[in-house]
C-alpha positions, 0 to 999 in steps of 0.5 A: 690885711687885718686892721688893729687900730688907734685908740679912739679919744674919749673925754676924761670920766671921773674918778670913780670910773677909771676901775672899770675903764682899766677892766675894759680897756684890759679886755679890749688889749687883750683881745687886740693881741690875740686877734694879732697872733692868730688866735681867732677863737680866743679873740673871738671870745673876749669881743664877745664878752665886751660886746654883750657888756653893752659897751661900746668901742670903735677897735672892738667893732671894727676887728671883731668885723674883720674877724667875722669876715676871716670866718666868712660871715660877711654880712655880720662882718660888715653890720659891726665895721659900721657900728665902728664908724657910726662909734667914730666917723673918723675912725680910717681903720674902720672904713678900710676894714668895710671896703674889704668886707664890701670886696668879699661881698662883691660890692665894688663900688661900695668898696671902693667908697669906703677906701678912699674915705679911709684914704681921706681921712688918712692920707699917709695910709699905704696899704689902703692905697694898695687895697683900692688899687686893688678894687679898681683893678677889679673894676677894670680901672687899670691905669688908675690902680697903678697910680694907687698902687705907686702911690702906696709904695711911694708912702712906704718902699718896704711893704711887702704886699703893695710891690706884690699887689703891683704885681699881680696889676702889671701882670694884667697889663701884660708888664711881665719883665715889671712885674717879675721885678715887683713880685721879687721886691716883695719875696725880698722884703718877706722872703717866707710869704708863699704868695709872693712865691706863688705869683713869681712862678706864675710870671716866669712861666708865662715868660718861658722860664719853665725850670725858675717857675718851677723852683719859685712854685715848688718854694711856695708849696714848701711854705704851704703846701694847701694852696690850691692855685699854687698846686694848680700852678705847678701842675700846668709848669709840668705840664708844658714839660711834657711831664704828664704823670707828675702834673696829674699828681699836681692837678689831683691834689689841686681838686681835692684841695678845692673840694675841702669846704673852707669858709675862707673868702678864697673858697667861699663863692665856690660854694655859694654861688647858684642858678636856676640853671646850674641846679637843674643840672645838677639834678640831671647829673644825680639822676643819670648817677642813680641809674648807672651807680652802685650807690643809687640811694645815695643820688635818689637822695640828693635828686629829692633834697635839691628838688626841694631847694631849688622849690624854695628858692625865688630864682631871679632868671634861669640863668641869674646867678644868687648866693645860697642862704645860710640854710641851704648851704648847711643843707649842700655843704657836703654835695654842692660842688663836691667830687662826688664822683669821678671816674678814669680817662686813661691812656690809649694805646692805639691812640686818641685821635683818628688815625684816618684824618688827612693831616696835609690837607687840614694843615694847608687848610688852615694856612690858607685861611688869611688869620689860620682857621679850619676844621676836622671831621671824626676829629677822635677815635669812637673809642676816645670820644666814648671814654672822653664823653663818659668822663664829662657825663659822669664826674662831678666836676663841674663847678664854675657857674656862669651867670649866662647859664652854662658852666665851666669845669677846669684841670683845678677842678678834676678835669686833668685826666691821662686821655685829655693830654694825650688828645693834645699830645697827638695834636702837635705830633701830627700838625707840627706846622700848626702847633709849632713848638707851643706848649699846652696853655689850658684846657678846659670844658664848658656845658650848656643848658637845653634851648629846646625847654627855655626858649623864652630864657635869659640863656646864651651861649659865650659873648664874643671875645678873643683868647689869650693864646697862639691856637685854639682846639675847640671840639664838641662831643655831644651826640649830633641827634641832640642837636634839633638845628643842624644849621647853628649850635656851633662857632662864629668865628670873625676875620678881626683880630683883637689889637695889639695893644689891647689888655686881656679885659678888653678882647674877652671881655669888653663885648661893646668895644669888640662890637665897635671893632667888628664894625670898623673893620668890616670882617668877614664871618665864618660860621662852623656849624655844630657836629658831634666830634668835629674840631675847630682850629684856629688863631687864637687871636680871632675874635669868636663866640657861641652860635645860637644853639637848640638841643633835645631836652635830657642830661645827655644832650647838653652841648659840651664843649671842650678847648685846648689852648697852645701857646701864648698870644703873641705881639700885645700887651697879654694878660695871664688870666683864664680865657675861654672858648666854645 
């Protein structure tokens, strides 16, 4: 939220002034009133012009940061929301416009210092009530969010983005009927917010209620039609209703959508965030391109300017993550998380999995572990391992870097493609008692760096966690060859299943309390060595994490994983945000 705000009280000056007051005080206004239209350049304009005066104003300041924040200069944002504060300590606005600056920075605690200021000094301030609800959630204080979230509608029943704020915080808490309830408050109140929209169709079809959700997304998208997330949203809703083609049409425009560079905060840490890790991949990537594509120079140019980078940057760790300066991201800006190359996965027509595969004795294996567990051999035809193991090697899609060192690439990102919904297709066609009638949750792939060159590096594999799902299909791709310990570089999967009454947070991400769990219940481990095409099946709700792992160095050794996710976890208070697995 943009903050336009009071005047700041200054004493009288004499006569002689009150000409240049009224000159200033006219920039100032109409500045203020552009800013509140829209008009971001204009306003932009006259803040310049008062500022370059030499003069000083606490609303000038103040939203000229804001202003730089929406351009998504952050660090010039935050610079002139202080010299608000420092113009007058007592300026709420001020502060409230810093702890959102401060969010965007990723700076929490900081964000949430200045709200409760703002809050301190405006006690009756909704919205700042709902923003630090906001940053708490963010912080993993849940229950205290509510409270602040509460409290914002409580100062104000008709705010639109505090019910729908409540109900992005009960989605998280798993009170999907509450949040639906919120979320239509706030379409109620602003009925032409996309957001609210958006949000409402992610709820309803977490609670099942495909055709609503799909109503609900299709209105967002009407109201803006290039919101990645949202295409995303609808993607995954036609996909639980087996309507492949439709969706890929969704999760392509989704990608391309996300691959448009904005300096929106929204988009900004996509193309931003690095590693030492993530670089040296990409600079594999671009070299295993030259080699096979017709447009060589082009990566023969990219390997030469990111090698040169990546010399430049003081790397903190191999697996440290660090934004991208200024230079480096004008430099990037048209390669750095780019689709620069994806090629088709289709369809085939004698089928992806292995016709061969003993499916009686893989569904009795799996019901006779106590929880549900096993794993498949040959698990695909060398035809679809071959064409799946090609796509992953040469799109460039992979976008998510972990601050462990390995990276993730999602359907958002150009992962949907026609042979990966075949795959988990054929999986509830030929193990019916496995999957049951559960939809297709997610799919995602992850790839690792090569122990073998970093023995003595901050690089892990994925910490223990459970998934927010009823079964997991993890299956790795890599040539076995790469592997130089056939005894580890697989799954460690354990006989505990994550509470009931856990939130999302804490059985993904909470590895101290999951440790503590672990040892209280004295569960049995079972560790899946890694195969090349070998499938991992088992109870979502199992807490798991990555084995040790060394492979041969080279672009084509690196341990890929990739995991289907079906159905929801049921009987706990389930949270709808990404999960993962390895």
């Amino acid at each position: 939220m943009k903050g336009f705000g009071e005047r700041h009280q200054t004493p009288k000056k004499k006569a002689n002034d009150n000409n240049q007051k009224t000159s200033h005080e006219k920039i100032i206004n109409t500045a203020l009133k552009l800013h509140s239209k829209g008009n971001f350049l204009e306003a932009k304009k006259y803040y310049e012009s008062f500022i370059n005066q030499g003069l000083k104003d606490e609303r000038i300041f103040s939203n000229y940061g804001i202003l730089l924040k929406d351009l998504g200069k952050l660090q010039e944002a935050e610079l002139f929301t202080q010299k608000a504060i420092k113009v007058n300590p007592n300026f709420a606005m001020a502060y409230y416009n810093l702890g959102s600056i401060q969010k965007a920075l990723r700076n929490l605690k900081g964000a949430e210092i200045s709200i409760r200021k703002a809050i301190k000094i405006n006690p009756n301030f909704a919205i700042a009530y709902s923003n630090l609800g906001n940053i708490l959630k963010d912080l993993g204080k849940l229950q205290e969010a509510e409270i602040f979230h509460l409290k914002a509608i409580e100062l104000n029943p008709n705010l639109p983005l505090a019910h729908l704020n409540l109900g992005y915080l009960l989605i998280e808490l798993g009170k999907l009927k509450e949040a639906e309830i919120s979320t239509r408050k706030a379409i109620e109140l602003n009925p032409n917010f996309a957001g609210s929209h958006a949000n409402l169709g992610v709820i309803l079809r977490e609670l099942g209620k495909l055709q609503d959700a799909e109503i609900s997304t299709r209105k967002a998208i009407e109201l803006n039609p290039n919101t990645p997330r949202v295409n995303e949203t609808l993607g995954l809703i036609l996909l639980e209703k087996k309507e492949y083609d439709l969706c890929l049409k969704y999760f392509s425009k989704s990608a391309v959508l996300l691959n448009h560079r904005e300096e929106k905060e929204t988009n900004k840490k996509r193309f931003s965030i690095i590693s030492k890790a993530k670089i040296e991949h990409d600079i594999e990537q671009f070299e295993y391109l030259a080699s096979k594509s017709d447009d060589s120079k082009k990566y023969i140019n990219l390997v030469k300017q990111y090698k040169k980078i990546a010399s430049e940057i003081n790397w903190p760790s191999d697996s440290g993550l660090i934004n991208l300066n200024n230079t480096h991201q004008n430099l990037l800006k048209d390669s750095y998380n780019r689709l620069l190359n994806i090629i088709k996965a289709p369809r085939l027509k004698e089928g992806a999995i292995n016709k061969s595969l003993d499916t009686k004795q893989i569904t009795n294996d799996y019901f006779n572990h106590e929880f549900g567990l096993t794993y498949i051999d040959n698990f695909l035809s060398t035809k679809a391992l071959n064409s799946l193991r090609n796509f992953l090697y040469e799109s460039t899609i992979w976008f998510d870097v972990k601050k462990d060192g390995y990276l993730g690439t999602y359907l958002i990102d150009g992962l949907a493609n026609p042979l990966i919904f075949q795959i988990a297709d054929e999986l509830r066609k030929k193990f019916p008692k496995i999957f049951k009638s559960y939809s297709i949750n997610q799919i995602w792939a992850y790839k690792y760096d090569s122990r073998a060159k970093n023995k003595d590096s901050s690089l892990k594999g994925i910490n223990v966690h459970a998934d927010y799902a009823a079964v997991n299909v993890n299956f790795w791709i890599t040539p076995k060859e790469a592997n130089l310990n056939p005894k580890s570089g697989g799954l460690i999967v354990y006989d505990v299943e994550a509470p009931e009454d856990w939130d999302f947070n804490t059985y993904n991400n909470n590895e101290k309390r999951i440790r503590e769990e672990l040892k209280k219940s004295k569960g049995k481990t079972k560790v899946i060595k890694y195969n090349e095409n070998r499938a991992v099946v088992f109870n979502s709700n199992l807490f798991h994490e990555t084995d040790s792992y060394e492979f041969k160095e080279g672009y084509k050794n690196r341990r890929i994983n990739v995991t289907i996710l079906f159905g929801r976890r049921e009987g706990s208070r389930e949270g709808i945000a990404l999960s993962k697995s390895m």
